[in-house]
C-alpha positions in Angstrom: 5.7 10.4 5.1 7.9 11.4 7.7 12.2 11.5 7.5 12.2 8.7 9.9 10.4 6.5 7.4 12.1 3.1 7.6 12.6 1.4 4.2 11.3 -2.2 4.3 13.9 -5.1 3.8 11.4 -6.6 1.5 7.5 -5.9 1.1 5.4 -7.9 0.6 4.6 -8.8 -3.5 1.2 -7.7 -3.6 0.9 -10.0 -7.1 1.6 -13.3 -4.8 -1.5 -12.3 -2.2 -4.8 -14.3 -2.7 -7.0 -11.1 -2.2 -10.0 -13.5 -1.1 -8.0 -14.3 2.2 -6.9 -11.0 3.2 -10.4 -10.4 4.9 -11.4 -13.4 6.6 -12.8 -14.3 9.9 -14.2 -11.4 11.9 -13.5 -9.0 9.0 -15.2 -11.2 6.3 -18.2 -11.3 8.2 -18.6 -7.6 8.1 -18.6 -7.9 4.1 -15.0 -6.6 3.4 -14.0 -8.0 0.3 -10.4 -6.5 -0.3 -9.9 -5.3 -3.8 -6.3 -3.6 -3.6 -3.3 -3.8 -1.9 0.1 -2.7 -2.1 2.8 -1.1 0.3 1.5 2.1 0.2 -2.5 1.4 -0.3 -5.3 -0.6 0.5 -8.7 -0.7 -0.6 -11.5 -2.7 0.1 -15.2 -2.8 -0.8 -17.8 -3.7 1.6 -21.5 -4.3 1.8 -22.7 -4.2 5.4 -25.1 -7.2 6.4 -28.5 -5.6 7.5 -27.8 -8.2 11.3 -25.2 -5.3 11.6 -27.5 -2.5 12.2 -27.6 -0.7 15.4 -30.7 0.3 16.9 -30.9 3.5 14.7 -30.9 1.4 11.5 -27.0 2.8 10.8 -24.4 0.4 10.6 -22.9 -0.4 13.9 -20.0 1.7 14.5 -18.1 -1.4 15.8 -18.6 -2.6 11.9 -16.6 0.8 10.5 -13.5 0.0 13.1 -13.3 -3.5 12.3 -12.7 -2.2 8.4 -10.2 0.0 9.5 -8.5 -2.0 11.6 -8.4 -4.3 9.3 -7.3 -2.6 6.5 -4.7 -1.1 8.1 -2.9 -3.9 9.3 -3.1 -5.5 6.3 -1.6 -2.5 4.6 0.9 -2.4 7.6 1.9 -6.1 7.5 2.2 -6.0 3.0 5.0 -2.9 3.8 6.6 -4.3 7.0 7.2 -7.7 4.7 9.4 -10.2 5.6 10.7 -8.4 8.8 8.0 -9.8 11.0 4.4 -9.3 11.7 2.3 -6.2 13.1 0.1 -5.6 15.7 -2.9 -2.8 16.1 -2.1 -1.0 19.2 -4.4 1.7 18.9 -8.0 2.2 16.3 -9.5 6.0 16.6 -12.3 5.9 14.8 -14.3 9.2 14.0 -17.7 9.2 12.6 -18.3 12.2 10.5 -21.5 12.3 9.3 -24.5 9.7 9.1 -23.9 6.9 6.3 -26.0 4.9 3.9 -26.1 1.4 4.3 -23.9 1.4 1.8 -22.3 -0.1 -0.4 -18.8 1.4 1.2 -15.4 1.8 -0.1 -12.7 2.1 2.5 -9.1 3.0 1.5 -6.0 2.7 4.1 -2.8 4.9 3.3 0.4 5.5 5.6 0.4 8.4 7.7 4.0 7.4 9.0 6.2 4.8 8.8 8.9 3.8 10.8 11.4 1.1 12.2 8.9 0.3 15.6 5.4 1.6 14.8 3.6 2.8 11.6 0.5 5.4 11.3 -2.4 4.6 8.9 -5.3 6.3 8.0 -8.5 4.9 6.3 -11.3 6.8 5.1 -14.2 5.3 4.0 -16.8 6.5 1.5 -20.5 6.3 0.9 -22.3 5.7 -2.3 -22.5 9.1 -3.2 -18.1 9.5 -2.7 -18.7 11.1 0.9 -16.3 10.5 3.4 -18.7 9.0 6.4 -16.1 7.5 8.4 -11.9 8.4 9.3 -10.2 6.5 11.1 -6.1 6.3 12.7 -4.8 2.9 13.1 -1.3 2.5 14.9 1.0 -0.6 14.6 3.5 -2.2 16.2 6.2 -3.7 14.4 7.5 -6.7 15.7 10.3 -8.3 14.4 10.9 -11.8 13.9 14.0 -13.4 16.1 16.1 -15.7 14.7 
């Protein structure tokens, strides 16, 4: 964390979050099942469908930024609370070494935070505890007008 970290008017209260919804839609169908949150972290497990494979047999890299994404913003929006929502303006993704088919475990923690944007990173680990996959997620805070 950085001096210009920006203290939330309220989080989010990770108890009151039905972890089962967290990853739905696009992110649910790349097996994220989200099995932590709070302000400050974010895990989820995930299971890559086979469909997902790219012509290498390696789970599409497209699949790995979608968890990120995902997880970051969900981390992002749990800390950012009740001021509004957040937006992903930027996803780097880097792909370290050649994964498993997993099962993965990917794990979002704040880089920065402050009043306008916020800096996450997510790493996410193969079977065997390797980190596979890093990835930098910037937000946008946007604040809700009364």
């Amino acid at each position: 964390m950085t001096d210009s970290e920006a203290a939330p008017v309220e989080s989010l209260d990770p108890s009151t979050l039905d972890l089962g919804e967290l990853a739905s839609g696009f992110a649910a169908h790349m097996g994220l099942e989200v099995t932590e949150v709070s302000p400050d972290r974010v895990v989820g497990h995930w299971q890559p469908r086979a469909e997902l494979d790219d012509a290498d047999g390696h789970t599409h890299r497209g699949a790995h930024s979608t968890v990120i994404e995902s997880l970051a913003s969900i981390a992002g929006a749990v800390w950012w609370g009740t001021r509004g929502q957040v937006v992903g303006v930027n996803n780097n993704t880097d792909f370290l070494i050649p994964e498993s088919a997993g099962p993965f475990v990917s794990t979002a923690s704040p880089v920065q935070r402050a009043s306008d944007q916020q800096l996450w990173m997510v790493e996410t680990t193969d079977p065997a505890g390797k980190v596979v996959v890093r990835g930098h997620v910037r937000l946008q805070n946007l604040e809700t007008r009364v």
